[in-house]
C-alpha positions as semicolon CSV with decimal commas, in nm:
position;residue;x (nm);y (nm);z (nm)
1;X;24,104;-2,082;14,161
2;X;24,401;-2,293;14,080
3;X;24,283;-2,642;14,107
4;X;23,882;-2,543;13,978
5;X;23,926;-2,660;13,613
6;X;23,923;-3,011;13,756
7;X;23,646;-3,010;14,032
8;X;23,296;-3,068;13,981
9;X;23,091;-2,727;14,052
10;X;22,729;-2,644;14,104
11;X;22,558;-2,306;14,160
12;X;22,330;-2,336;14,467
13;X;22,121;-1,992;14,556
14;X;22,435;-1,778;14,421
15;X;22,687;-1,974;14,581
16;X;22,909;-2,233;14,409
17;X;22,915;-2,589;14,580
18;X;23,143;-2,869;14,474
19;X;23,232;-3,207;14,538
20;X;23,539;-3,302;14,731
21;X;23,845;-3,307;14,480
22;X;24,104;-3,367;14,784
23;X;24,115;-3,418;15,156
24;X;24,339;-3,191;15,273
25;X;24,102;-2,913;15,427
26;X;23,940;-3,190;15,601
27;X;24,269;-3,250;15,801
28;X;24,290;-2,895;15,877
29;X;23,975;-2,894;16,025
30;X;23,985;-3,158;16,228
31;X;24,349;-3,003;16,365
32;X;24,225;-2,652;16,428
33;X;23,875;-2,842;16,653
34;X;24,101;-2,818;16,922
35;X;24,420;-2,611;17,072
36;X;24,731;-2,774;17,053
37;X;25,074;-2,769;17,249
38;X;25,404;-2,787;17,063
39;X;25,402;-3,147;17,332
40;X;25,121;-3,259;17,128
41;X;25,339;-3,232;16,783
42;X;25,358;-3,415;16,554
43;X;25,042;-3,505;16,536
44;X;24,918;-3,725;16,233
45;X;24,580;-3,794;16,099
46;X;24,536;-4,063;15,863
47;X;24,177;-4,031;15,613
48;X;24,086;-4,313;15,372
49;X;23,903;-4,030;15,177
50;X;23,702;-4,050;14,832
51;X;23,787;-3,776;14,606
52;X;23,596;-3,651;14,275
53;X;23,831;-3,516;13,974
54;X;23,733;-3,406;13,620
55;X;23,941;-3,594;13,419
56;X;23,951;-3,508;13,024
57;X;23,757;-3,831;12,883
58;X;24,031;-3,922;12,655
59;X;24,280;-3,941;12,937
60;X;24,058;-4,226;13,150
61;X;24,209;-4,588;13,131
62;X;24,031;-4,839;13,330
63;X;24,109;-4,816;13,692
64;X;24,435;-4,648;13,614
65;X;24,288;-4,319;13,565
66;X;23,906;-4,251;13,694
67;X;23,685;-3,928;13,744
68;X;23,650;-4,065;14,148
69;X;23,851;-4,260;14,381
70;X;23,970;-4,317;14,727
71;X;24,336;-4,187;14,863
72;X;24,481;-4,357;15,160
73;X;24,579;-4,014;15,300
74;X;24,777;-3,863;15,588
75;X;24,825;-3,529;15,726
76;X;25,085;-3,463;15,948
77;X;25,076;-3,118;16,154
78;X;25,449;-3,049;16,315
79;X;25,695;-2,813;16,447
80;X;26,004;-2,676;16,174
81;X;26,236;-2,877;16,404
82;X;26,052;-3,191;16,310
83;X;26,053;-3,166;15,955
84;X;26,319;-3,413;15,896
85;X;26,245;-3,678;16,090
86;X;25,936;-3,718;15,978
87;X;26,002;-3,716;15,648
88;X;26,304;-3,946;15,689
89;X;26,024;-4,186;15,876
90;X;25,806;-4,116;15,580
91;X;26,055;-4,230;15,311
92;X;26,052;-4,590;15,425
93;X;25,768;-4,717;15,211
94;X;25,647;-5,048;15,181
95;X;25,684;-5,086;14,767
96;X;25,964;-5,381;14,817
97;X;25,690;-5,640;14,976
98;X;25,550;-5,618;14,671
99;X;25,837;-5,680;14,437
100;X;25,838;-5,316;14,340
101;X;26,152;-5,101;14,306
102;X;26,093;-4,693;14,296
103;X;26,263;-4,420;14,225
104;X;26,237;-4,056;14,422
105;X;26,174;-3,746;14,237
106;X;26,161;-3,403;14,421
107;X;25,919;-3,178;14,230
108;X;25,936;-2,801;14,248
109;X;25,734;-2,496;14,258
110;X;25,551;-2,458;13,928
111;X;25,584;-2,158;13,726
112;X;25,279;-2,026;13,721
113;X;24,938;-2,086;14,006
114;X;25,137;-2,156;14,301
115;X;25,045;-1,966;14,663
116;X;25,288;-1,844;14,913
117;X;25,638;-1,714;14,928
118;X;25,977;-1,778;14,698
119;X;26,113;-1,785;15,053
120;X;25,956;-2,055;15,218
121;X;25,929;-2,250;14,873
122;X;26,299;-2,256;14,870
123;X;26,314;-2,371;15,180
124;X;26,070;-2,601;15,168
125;X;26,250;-2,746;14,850
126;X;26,583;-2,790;15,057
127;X;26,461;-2,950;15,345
128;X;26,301;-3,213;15,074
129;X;26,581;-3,310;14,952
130;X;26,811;-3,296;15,228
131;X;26,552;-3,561;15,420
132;X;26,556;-3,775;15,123
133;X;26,967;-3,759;15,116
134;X;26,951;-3,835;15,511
135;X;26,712;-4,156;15,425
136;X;26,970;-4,296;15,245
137;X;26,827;-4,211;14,882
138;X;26,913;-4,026;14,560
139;X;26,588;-3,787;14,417
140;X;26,598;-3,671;14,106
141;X;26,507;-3,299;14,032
142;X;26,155;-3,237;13,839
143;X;26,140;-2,847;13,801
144;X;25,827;-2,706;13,829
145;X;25,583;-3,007;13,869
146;X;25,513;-2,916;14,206
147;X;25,167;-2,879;14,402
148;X;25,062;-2,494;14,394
149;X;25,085;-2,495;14,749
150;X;25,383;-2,682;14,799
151;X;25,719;-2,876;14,674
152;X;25,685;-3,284;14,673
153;X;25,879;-3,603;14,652
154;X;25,729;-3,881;14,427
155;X;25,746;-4,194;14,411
156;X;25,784;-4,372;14,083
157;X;25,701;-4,730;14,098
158;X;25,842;-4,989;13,879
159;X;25,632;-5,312;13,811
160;X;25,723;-5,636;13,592
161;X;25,743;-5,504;13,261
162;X;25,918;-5,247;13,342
163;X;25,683;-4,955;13,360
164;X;25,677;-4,644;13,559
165;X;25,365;-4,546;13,742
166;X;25,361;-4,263;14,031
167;X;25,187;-4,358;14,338
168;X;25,325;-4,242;14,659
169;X;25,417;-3,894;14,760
170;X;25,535;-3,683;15,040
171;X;25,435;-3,280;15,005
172;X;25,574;-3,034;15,246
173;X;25,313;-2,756;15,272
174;X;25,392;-2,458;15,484
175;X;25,093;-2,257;15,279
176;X;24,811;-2,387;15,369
177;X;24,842;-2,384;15,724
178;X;24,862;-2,022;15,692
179;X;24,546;-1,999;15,477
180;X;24,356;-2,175;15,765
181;X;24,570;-1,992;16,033
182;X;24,679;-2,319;16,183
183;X;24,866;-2,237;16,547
184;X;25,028;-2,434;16,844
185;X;25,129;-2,323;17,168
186;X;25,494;-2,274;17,167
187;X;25,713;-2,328;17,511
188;X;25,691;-1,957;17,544
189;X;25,324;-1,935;17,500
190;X;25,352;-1,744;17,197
191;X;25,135;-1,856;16,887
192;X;25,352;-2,094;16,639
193;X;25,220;-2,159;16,304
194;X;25,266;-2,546;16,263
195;X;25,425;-2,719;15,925
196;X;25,220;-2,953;15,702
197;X;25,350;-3,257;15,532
198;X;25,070;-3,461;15,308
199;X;25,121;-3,822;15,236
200;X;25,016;-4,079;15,052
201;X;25,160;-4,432;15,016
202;X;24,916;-4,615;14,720
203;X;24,788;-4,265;14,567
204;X;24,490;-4,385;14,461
205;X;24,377;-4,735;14,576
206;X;24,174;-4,838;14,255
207;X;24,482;-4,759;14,027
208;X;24,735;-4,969;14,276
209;X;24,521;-5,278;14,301
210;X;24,504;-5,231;13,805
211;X;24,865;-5,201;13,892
212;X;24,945;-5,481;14,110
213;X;24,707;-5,710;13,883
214;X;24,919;-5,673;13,599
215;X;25,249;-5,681;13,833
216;X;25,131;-6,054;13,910
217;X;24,988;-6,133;13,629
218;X;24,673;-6,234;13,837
219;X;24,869;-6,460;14,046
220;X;24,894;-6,279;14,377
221;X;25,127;-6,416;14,638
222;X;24,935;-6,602;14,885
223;X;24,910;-6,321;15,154
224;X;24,733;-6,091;14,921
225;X;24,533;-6,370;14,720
226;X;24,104;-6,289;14,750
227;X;24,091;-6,669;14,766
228;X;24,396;-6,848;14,902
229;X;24,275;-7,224;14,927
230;X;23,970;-7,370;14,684
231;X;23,880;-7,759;14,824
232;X;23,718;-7,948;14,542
233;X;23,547;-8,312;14,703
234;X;23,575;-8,601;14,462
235;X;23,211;-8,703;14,566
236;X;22,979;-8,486;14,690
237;X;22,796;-8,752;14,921
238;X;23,088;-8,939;15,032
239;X;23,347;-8,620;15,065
240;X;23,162;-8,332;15,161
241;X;23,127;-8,316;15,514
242;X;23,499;-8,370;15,540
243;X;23,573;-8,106;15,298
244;X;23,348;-7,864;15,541
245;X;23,532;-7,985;15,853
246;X;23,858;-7,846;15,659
247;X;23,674;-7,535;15,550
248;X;23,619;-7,436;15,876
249;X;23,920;-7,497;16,036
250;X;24,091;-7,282;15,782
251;X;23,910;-7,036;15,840
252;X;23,905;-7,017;16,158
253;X;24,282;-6,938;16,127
254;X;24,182;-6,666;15,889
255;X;24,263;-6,840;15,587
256;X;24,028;-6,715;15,243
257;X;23,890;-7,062;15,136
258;X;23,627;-7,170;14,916
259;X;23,447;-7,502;14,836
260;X;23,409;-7,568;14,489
261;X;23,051;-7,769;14,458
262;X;22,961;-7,734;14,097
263;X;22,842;-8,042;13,906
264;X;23,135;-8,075;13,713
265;X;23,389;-8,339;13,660
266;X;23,699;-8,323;13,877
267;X;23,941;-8,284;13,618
268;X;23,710;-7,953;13,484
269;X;23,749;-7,823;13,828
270;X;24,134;-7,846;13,898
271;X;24,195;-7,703;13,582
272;X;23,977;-7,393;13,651
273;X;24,104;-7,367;14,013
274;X;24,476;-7,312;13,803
275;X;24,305;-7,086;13,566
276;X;24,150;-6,867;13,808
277;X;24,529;-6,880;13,999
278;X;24,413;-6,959;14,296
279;X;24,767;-7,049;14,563
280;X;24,648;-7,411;14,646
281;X;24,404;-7,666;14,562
282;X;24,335;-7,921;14,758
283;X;24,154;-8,242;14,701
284;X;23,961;-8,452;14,885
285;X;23,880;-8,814;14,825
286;X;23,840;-9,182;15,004
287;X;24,211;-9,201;15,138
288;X;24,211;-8,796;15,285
289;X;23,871;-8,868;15,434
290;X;23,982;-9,195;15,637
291;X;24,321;-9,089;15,726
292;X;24,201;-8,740;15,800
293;X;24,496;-8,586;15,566
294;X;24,456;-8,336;15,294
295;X;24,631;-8,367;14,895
296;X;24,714;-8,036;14,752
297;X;24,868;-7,888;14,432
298;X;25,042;-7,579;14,410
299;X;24,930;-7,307;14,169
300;X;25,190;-7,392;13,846
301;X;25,285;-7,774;13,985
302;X;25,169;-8,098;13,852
303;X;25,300;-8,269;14,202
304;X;25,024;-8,355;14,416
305;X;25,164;-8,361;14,811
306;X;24,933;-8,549;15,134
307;X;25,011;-8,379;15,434
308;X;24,811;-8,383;15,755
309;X;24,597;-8,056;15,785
310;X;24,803;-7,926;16,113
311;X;25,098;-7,956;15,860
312;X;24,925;-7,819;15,598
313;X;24,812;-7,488;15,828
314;X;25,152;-7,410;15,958
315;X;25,307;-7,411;15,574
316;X;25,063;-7,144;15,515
317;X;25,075;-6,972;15,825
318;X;25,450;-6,945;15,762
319;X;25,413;-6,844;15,385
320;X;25,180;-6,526;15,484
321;X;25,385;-6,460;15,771
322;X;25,679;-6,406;15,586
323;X;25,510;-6,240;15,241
324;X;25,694;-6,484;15,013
């Protein structure tokens, strides 16, 4: 009822099917296969989980906003004493490898379609904030933009020019667990009802990747780069199996290397290898092949460097080690 105006639905025999619009019952589930001590808590279960949402047409926008994508979710199933940890844990995000400042909002019940009590909304709402105060951060107050079945902290991303896109979020649920009559085993014995946070770090991952290609520009840092090294032989004949011996080695240290063999002139294919932004280009020729070195430009430099390729594998090694 208060999330069907954006799920897909089909009548089946009398009964109304649809397609998965979130993963959340999926979690619950796969918590309540089993019985559970309050030793075992918290206990977290991570989903990389497509989802299907009607969108209004007018609101789609490339990969920013789509009818079906895939959430890098987590549900966490815990004791009330756990609450803040966890969510103090949970704050830590990894948005600053990226280059990406955020700031916190904590979102509150809506006004209308929300489930459960005022009591434990309240609550939940307090404990939200106080976590995020304990983490070290400030959140700013969004009334009534809450989840109908629970209060949330988002996470509002801010990339190179300047604009604001929500992606992460942390939603402290003590609702649904009741819905699916979630227990524990308490150190008395007695039947607990456990506490549910939902998190998500990218939100969607289509919509991060449109936003981190605009953040760069198309010029990923070398760590997240599809192709990190393109080799382009002077001469095909003379160069080549040289230029494979270096292919190889790369990658056998994991590094994303192509070979560029078109039938082009060698100026045509260093400028494309810049166009397409690709970290380094190397290039391969009569004096690399017979002193076993390698030349390569850096993406944006005119300066051609020879190193030997042991040299030339550690200073990338150390690059993607340190996410420069």
């Amino acid at each position: 009822y208060n999330y069907r105006e954006n799920m897909y639905t089909s009548q089946i025999d009398e009964k109304i099917y649809a397609i998965k619009p979130m993963n959340c019952p999926g979690g619950m589930i796969v918590y309540k296969n089993s019985l559970h001590s309050y030793k075992d808590l918290p206990i977290r279960i991570g989903e990389l989980g497509q989802v299907h949402r009607h969108e209004a047409s007018g609101a789609l926008n490339g990969l920013f906003r789509v009818r079906t994508f895939t959430q890098d979710d987590a549900h966490i199933f815990m004791r009330p004493d756990q609450i803040e940890s966890e969510i103090v844990r949970l704050i830590n995000f990894i948005y600053k490898i990226f280059g990406l400042t955020y700031d916190i909002e904590l979102s509150t019940r809506p006004e209308e379609k929300y489930i459960g009590d005022l009591e434990i909304w309240n609550s939940s709402e307090k404990a939200l904030e106080v976590a995020c105060h304990k983490a070290g951060h400030e959140c700013k107050i969004n009334p009534g933009d809450g989840a109908f079945y629970g209060p949330k902290l988002d996470f509002h991303i801010k990339d190179s020019l300047g604009r604001i896109w929500q992606c992460g979020t942390i939603q402290l649920d003590m609702n649904l667990p009741e819905r699916f009559d979630l227990t524990y085993i308490d150190s008395d014995g007695s039947k607990k009802r456990p506490v549910m946070l939902h998190r998500v770090i990218f939100g969607s991952i289509e919509r991060f990747i449109g936003i981190l290609i605009e953040h760069y520009a198309g010029l990923f840092p070398l760590w997240l780069s599809p192709v990190q090294v393109n080799i382009i032989p002077v001469n095909f004949e003379c160069h080549l199996d040289y230029c494979n011996e270096i292919k190889s080695k790369l990658e056998e240290v994991d590094i994303r290397t192509q070979l560029d063999l078109r039938d082009e002139k060698l100026s045509y294919r260093m400028r494309e290898s810049q166009t397409k932004k690709i970290p380094y280009t190397i290039v391969i020729g009569d004096k690399e092949k017979q002193s076993k070195s390698i030349s390569y430009r850096l993406h944006g430099s005119s300066e051609t460097l020879t190193i030997s390729l042991d040299e030339f594998i550690i200073l990338l090694k150390k690059e993607i080690d340190e996410k420069k």
